[in-house]
TINU-684669 format. One record per atom (N, C-alpha, C, O): atom name; x, y, z. Coordinates in pm, whole numbers, plus 50000, padded with zeros to 5 digits. Atoms other than C-alpha are relative to their C-alpha. Layout:
<rs>
(CA; (X; Y; Z)) ...
</rs>
This chain:
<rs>
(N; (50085; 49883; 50000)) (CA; (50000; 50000; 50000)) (C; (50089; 50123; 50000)) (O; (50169; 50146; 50092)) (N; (49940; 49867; 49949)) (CA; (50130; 50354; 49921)) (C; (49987; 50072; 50053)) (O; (49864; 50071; 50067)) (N; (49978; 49919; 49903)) (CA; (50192; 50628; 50151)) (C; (49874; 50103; 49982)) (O; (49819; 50154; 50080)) (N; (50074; 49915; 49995)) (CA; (49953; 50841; 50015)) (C; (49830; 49927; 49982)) (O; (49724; 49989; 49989)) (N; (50137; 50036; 49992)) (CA; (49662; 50607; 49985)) (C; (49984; 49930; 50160)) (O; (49866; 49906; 50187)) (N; (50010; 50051; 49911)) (CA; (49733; 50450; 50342)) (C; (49980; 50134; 50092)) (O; (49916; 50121; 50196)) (N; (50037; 49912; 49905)) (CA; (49728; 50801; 50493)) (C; (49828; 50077; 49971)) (O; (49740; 50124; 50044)) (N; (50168; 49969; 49998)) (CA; (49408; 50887; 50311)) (C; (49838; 49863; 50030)) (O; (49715; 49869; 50035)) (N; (50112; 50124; 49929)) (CA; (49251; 50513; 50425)) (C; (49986; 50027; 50103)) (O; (49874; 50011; 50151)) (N; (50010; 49984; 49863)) (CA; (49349; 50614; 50756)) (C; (49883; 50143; 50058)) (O; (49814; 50158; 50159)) (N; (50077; 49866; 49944)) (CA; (49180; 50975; 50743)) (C; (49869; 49974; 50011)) (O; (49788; 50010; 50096)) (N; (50176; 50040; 49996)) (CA; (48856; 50812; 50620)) (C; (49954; 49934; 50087)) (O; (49836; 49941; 50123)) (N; (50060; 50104; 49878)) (CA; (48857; 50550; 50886)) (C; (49993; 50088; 50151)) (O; (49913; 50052; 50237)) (N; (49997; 49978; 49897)) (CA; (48951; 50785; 51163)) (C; (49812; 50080; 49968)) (O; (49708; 50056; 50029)) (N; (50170; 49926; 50041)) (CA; (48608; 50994; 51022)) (C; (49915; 49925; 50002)) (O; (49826; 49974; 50072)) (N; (50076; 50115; 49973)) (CA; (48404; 50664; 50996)) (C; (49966; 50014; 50158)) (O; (49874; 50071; 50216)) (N; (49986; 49986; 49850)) (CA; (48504; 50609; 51354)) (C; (49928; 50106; 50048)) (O; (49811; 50090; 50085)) (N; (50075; 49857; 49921)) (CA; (48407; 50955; 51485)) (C; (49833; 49959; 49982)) (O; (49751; 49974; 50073)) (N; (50160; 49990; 50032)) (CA; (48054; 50879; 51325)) (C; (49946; 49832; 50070)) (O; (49839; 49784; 50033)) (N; (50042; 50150; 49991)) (CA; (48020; 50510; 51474)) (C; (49899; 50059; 50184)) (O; (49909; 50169; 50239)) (N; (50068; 49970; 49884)) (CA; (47796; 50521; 51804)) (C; (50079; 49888; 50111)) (O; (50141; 49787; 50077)) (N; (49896; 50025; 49855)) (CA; (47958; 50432; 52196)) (C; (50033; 49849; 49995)) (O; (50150; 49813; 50011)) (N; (50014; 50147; 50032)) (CA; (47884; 50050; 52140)) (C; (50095; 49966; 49898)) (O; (50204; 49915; 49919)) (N; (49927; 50043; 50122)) (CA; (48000; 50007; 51797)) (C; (50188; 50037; 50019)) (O; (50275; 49961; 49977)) (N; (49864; 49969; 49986)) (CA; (48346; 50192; 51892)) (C; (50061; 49923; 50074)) (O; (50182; 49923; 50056)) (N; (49985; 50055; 49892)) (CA; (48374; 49977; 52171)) (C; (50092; 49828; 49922)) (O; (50213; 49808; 49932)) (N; (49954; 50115; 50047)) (CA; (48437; 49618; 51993)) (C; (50132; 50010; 49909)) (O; (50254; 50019; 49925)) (N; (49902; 49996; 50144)) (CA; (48589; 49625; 51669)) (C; (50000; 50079; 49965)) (O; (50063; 50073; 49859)) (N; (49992; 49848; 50085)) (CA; (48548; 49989; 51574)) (C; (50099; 50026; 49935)) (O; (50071; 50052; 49817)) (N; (49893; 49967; 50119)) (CA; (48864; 50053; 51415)) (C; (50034; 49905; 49889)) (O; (50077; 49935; 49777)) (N; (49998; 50110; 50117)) (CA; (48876; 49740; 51231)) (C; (49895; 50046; 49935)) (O; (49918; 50089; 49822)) (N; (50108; 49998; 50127)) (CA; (48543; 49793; 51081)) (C; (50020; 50084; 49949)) (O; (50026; 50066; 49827)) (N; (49998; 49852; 50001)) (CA; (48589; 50176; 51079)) (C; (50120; 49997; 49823)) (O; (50081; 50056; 49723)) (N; (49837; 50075; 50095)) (CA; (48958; 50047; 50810)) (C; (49907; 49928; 49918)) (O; (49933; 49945; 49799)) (N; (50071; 50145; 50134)) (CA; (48727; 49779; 50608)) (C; (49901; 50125; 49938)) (O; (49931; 50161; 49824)) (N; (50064; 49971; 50106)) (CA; (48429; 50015; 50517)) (C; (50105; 50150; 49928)) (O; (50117; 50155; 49805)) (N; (49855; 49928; 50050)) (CA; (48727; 50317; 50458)) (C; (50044; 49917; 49846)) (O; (50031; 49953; 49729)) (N; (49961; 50075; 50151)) (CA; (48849; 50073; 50195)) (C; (49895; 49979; 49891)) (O; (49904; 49988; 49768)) (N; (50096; 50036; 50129)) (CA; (48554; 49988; 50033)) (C; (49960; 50148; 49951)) (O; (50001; 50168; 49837)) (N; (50012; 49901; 49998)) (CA; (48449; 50320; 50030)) (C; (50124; 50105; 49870)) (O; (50099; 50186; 49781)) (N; (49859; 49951; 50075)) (CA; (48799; 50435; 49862)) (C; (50052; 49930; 49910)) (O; (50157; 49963; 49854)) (N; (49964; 50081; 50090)) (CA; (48794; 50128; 49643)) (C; (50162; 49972; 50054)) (O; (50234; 49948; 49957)) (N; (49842; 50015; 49985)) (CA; (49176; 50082; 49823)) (C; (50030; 49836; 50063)) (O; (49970; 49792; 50161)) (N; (49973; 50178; 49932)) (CA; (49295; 49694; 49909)) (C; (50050; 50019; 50106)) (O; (50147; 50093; 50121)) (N; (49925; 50042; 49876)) (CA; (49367; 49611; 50227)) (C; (50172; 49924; 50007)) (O; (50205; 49832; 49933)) (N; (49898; 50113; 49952)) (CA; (49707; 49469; 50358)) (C; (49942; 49864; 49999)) (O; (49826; 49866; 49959)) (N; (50004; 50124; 49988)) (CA; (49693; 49081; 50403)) (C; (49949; 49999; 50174)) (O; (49840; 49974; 50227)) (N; (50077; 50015; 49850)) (CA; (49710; 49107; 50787)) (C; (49876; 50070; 50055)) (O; (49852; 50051; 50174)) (N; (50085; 49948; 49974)) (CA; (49384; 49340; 50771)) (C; (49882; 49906; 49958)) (O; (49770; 49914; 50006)) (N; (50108; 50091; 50045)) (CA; (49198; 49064; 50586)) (C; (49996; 49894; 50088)) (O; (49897; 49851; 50148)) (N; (50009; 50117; 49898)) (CA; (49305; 48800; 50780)) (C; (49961; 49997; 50167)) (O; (50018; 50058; 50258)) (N; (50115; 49979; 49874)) (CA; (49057; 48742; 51080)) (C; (50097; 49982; 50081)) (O; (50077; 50033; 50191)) (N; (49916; 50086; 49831)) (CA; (49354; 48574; 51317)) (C; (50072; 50140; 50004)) (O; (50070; 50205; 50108)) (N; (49887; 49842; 49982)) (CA; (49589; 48909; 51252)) (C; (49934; 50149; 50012)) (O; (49980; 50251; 50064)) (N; (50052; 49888; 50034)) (CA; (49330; 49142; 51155)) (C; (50046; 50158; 50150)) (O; (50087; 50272; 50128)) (N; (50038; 49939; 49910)) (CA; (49310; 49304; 51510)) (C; (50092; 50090; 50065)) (O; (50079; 50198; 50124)) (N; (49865; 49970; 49993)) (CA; (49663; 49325; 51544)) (C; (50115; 50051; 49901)) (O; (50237; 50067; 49916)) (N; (49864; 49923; 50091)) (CA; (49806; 49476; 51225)) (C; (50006; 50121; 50006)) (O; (49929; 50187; 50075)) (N; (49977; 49853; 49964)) (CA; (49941; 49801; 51183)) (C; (49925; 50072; 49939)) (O; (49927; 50193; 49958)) (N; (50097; 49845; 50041)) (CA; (49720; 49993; 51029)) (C; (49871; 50008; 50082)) (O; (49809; 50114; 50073)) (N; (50082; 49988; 49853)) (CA; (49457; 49910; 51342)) (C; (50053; 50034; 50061)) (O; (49982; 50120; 50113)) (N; (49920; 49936; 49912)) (CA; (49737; 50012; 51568)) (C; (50020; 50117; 49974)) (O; (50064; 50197; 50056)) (N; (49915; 49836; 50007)) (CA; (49811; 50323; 51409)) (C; (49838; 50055; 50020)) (O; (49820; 50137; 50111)) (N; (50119; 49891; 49986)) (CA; (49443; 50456; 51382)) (C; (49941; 49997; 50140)) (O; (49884; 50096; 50185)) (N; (49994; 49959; 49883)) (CA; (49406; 50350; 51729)) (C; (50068; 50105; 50089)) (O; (50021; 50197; 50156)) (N; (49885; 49871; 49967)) (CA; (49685; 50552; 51835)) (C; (49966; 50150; 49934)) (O; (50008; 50249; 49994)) (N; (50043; 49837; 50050)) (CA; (49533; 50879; 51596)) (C; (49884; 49992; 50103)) (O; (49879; 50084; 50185)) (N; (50138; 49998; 49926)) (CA; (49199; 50791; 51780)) (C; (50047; 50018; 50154)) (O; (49955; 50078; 50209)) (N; (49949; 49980; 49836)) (CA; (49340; 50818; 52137)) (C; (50114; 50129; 49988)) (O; (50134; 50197; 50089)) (N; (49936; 49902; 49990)) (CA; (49595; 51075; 52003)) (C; (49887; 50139; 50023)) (O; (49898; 50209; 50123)) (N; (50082; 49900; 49967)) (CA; (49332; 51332; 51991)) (C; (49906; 50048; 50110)) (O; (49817; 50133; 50110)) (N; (50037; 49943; 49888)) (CA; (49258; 51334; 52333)) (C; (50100; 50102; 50052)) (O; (50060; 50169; 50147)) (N; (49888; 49916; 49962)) (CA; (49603; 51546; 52373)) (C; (49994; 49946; 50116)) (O; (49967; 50026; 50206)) (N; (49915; 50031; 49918)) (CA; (49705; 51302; 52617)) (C; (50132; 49968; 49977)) (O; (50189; 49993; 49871)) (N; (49863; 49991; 50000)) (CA; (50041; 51209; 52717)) (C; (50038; 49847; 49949)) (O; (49984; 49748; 49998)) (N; (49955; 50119; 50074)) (CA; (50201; 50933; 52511)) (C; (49962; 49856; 50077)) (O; (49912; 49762; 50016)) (N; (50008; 50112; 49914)) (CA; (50190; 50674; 52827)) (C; (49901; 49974; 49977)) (O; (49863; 49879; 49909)) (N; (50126; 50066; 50019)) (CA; (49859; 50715; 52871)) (C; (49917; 49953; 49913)) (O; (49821; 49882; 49946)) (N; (50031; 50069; 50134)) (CA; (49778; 50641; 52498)) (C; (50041; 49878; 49954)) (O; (49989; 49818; 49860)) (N; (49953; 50134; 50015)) (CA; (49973; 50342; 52512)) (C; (49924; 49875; 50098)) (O; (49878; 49763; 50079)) (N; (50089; 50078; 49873)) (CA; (49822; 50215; 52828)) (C; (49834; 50000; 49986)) (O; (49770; 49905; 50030)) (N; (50138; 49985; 50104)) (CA; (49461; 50333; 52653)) (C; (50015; 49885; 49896)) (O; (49924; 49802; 49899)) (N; (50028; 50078; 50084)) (CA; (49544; 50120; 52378)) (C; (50057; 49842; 50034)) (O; (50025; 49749; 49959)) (N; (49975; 50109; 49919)) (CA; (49700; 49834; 52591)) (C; (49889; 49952; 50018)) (O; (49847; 49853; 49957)) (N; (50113; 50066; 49947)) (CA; (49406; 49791; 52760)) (C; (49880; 49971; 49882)) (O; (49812; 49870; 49867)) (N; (50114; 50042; 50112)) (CA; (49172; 49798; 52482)) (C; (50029; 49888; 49938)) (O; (49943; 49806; 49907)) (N; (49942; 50217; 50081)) (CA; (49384; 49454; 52316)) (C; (49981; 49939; 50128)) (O; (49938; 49825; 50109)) (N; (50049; 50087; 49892)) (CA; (49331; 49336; 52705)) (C; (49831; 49944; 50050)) (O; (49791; 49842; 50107)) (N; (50127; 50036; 50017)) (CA; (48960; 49374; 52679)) (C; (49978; 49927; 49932)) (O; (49924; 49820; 49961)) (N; (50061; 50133; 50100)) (CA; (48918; 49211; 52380)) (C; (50071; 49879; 49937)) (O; (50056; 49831; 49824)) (N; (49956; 50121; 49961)) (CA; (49112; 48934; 52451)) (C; (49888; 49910; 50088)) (O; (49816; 49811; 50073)) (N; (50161; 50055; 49901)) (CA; (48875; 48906; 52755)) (C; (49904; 49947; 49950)) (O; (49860; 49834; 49970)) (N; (50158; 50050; 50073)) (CA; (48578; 48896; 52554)) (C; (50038; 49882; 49923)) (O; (49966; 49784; 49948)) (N; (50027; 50090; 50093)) (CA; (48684; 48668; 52296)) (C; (50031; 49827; 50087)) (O; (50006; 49712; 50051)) (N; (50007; 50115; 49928)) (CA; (48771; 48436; 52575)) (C; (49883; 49945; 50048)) (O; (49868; 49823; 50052)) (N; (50072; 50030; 49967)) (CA; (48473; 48452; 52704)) (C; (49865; 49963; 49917)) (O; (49771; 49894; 49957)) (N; (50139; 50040; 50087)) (CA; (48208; 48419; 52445)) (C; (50083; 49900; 49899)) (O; (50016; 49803; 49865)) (N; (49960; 50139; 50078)) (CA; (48428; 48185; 52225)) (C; (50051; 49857; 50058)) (O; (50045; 49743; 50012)) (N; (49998; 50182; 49974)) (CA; (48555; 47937; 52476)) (C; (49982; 50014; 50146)) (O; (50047; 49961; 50236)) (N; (50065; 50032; 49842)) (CA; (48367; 48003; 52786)) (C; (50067; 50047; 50126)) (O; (50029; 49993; 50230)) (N; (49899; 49994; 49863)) (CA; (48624; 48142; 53055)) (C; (49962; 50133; 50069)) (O; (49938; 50249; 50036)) (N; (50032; 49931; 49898)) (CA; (48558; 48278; 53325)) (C; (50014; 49987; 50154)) (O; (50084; 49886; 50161)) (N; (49974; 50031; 49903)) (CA; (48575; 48273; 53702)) (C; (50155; 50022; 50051)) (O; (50219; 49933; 50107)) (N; (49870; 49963; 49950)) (CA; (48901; 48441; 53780)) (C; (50004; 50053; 50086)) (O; (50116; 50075; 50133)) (N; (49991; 49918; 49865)) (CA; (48781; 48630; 54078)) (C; (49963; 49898; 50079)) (O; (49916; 49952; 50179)) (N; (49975; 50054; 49883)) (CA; (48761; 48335; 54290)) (C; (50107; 49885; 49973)) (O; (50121; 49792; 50053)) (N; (49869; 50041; 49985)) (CA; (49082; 48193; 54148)) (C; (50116; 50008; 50088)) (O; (50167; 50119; 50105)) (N; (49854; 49973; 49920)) (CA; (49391; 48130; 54373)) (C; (50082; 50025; 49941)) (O; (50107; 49987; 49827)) (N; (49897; 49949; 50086)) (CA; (49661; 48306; 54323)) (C; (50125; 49903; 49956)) (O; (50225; 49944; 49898)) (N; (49893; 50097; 50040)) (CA; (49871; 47998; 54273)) (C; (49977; 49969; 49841)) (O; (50057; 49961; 49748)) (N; (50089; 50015; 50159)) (CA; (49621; 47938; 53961)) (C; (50064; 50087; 49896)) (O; (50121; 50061; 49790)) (N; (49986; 49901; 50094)) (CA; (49673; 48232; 53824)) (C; (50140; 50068; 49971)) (O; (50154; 50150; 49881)) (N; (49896; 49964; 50033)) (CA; (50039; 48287; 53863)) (C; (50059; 49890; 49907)) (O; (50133; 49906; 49810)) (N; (49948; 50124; 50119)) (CA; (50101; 47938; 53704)) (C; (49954; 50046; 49834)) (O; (50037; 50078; 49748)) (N; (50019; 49931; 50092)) (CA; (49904; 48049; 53428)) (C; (50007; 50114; 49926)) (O; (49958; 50132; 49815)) (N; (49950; 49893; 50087)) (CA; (50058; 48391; 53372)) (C; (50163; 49912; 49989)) (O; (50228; 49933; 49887)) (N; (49828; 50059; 50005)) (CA; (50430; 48185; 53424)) (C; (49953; 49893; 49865)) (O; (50057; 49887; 49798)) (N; (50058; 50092; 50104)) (CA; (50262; 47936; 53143)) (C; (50011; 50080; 49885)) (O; (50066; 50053; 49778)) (N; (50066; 49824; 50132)) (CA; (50160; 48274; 52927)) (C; (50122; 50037; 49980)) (O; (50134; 50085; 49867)) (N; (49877; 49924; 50042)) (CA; (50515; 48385; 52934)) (C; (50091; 49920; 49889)) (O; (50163; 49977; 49806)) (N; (49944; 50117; 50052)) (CA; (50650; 48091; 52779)) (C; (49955; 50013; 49816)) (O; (50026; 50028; 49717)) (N; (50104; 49935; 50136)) (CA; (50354; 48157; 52475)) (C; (50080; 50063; 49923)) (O; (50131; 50023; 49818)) (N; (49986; 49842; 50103)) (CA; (50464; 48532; 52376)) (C; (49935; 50129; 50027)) (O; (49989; 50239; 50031)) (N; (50022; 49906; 50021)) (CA; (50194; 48709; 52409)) (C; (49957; 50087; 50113)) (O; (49870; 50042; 50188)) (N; (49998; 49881; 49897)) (CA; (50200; 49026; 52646)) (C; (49871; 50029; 50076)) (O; (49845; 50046; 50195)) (N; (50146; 49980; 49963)) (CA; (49844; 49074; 52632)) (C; (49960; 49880; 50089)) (O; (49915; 49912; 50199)) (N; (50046; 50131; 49898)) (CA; (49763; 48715; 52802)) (C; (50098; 50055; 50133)) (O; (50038; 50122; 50217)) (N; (49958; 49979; 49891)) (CA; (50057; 48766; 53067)) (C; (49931; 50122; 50065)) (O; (49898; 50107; 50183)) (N; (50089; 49876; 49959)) (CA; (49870; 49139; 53109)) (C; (49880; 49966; 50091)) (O; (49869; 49996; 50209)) (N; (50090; 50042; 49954)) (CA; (49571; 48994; 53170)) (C; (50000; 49921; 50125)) (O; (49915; 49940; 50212)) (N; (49971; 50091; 49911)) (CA; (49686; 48742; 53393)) (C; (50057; 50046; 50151)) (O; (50052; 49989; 50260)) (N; (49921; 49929; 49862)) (CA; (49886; 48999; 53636)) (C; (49841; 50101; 50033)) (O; (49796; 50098; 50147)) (N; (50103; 49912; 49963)) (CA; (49574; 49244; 53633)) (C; (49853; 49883; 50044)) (O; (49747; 49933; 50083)) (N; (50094; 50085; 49886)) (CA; (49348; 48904; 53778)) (C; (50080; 50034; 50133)) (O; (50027; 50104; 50219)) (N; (49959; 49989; 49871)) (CA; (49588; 48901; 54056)) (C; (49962; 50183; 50063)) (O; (49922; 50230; 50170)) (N; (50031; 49854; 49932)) (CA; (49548; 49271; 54091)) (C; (49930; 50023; 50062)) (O; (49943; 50059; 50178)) (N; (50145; 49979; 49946)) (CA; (49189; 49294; 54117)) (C; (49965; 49921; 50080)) (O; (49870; 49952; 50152)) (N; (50018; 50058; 49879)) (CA; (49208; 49010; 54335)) (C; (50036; 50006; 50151)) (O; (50005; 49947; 50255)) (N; (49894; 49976; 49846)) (CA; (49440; 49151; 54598)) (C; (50081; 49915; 50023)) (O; (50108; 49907; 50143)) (N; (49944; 50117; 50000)) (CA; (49640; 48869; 54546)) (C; (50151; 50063; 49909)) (O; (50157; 50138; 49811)) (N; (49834; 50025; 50033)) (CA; (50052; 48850; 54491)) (C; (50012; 49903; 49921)) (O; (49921; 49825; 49893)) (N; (49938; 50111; 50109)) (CA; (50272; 48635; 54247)) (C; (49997; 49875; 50075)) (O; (50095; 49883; 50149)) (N; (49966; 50106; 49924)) (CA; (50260; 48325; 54412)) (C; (50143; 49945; 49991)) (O; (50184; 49883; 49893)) (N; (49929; 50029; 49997)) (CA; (50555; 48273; 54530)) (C; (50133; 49827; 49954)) (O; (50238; 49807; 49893)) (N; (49953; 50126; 49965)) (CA; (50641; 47900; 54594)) (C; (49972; 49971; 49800)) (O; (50079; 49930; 49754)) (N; (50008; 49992; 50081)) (CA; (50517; 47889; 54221)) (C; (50095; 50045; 49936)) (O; (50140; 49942; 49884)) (N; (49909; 49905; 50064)) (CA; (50767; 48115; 54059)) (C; (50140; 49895; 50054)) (O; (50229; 49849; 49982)) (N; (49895; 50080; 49938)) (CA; (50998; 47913; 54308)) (C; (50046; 49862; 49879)) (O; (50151; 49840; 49818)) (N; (49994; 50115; 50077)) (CA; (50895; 47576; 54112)) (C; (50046; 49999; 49851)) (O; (50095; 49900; 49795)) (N; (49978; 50000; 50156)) (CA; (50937; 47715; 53739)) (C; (50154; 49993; 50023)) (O; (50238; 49923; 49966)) (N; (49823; 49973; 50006)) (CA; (51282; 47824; 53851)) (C; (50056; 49931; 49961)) (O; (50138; 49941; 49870)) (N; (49964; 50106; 49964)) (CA; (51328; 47516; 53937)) (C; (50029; 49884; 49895)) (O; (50124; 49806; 49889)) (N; (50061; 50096; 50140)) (CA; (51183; 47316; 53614)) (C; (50143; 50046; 49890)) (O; (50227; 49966; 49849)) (N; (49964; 49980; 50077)) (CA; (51357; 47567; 53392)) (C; (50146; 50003; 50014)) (O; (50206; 50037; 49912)) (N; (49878; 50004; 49956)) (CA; (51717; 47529; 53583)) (C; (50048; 49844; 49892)) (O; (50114; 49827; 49789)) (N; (49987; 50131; 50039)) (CA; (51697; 47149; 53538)) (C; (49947; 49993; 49865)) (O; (49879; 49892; 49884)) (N; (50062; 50067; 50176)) (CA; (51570; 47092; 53159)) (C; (50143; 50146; 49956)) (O; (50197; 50152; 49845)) (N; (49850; 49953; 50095)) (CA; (51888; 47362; 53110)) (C; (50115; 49937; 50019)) (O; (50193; 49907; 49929)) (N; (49884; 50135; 49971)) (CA; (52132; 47143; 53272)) (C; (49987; 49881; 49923)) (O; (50088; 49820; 49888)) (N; (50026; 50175; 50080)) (CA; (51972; 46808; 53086)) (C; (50035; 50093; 49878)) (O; (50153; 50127; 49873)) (N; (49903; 49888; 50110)) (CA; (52043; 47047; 52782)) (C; (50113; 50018; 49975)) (O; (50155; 50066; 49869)) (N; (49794; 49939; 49989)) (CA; (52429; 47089; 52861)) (C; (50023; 49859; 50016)) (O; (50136; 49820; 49986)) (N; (49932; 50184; 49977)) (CA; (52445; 46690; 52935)) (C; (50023; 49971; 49859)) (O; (50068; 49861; 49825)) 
</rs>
């Protein structure tokens, strides 16, 4: 895509956006806000904008997020941490209406540190995110003795490694 049709996909989508109502902005708004932009402009999408597994996460959703939160004239952090959390929400959701999860506020924190120490292993930021902000809202610490045991795992399988 060239420079000058990706900055005028972006202008139309941030304008879409503006016109979408509190709901609609809420989910997928900038994705959709980028798809009818294109059709609209007759302009092709990137590959990772078509594709449903990347869509959410390519850069040209990241950047109009970032214009869309830039125009609050906040301060860079908090636009990052604005748009952090918005990939932590809808992570949430898609956990929960596609494969049922739920019940993390009466999780132990042993649970839930195994499974952010599990999440790290993965990649992705957003799961470990999620996983430290259960303990948060739970009042609940890293579980220790946990963190103890990975140490532990990942010491030994580096030594059998060097044998």
């Amino acid at each position: 895509m060239q420079v000058h049709d990706r900055e005028q996909l972006l202008s139309k989508a941030l304008e879409i956006f503006d016109g979408l109502s509190a709901s609609d902005k809420q989910a997928d708004g900038p994705l959709c806000a980028i798809k009818k932009a294109a059709s609209e402009l007759h302009v092709s999408l990137p590959d990772d904008v078509i594709n449903t597994r990347t869509a959410r996460k390519s850069e040209l959703v990241r950047e109009l997020m970032y214009r869309i939160l830039s125009e609050k004239n906040e301060h860079p952090d908090d636009l990052a941490i604005d748009a952090f959390a918005e990939a932590m929400k809808a992570k949430m959701r898609r956990s929960r209406e596609e494969k049922g999860r739920g019940g993390w506020q009466a999780a132990p924190s042993a649970h839930l540190t195994y499974l952010l120490v599990e999440h790290l292993e993965k990649g992705d930021p957003v799961d470990v995110a999620n996983f430290a902000m259960m303990l948060h809202q739970n009042g609940q610490n890293i579980d220790e003795i946990v963190v103890q045991a990975y140490r532990k795992s990942v010491k030994e399988t580096h030594q059998n490694d060097l044998s």
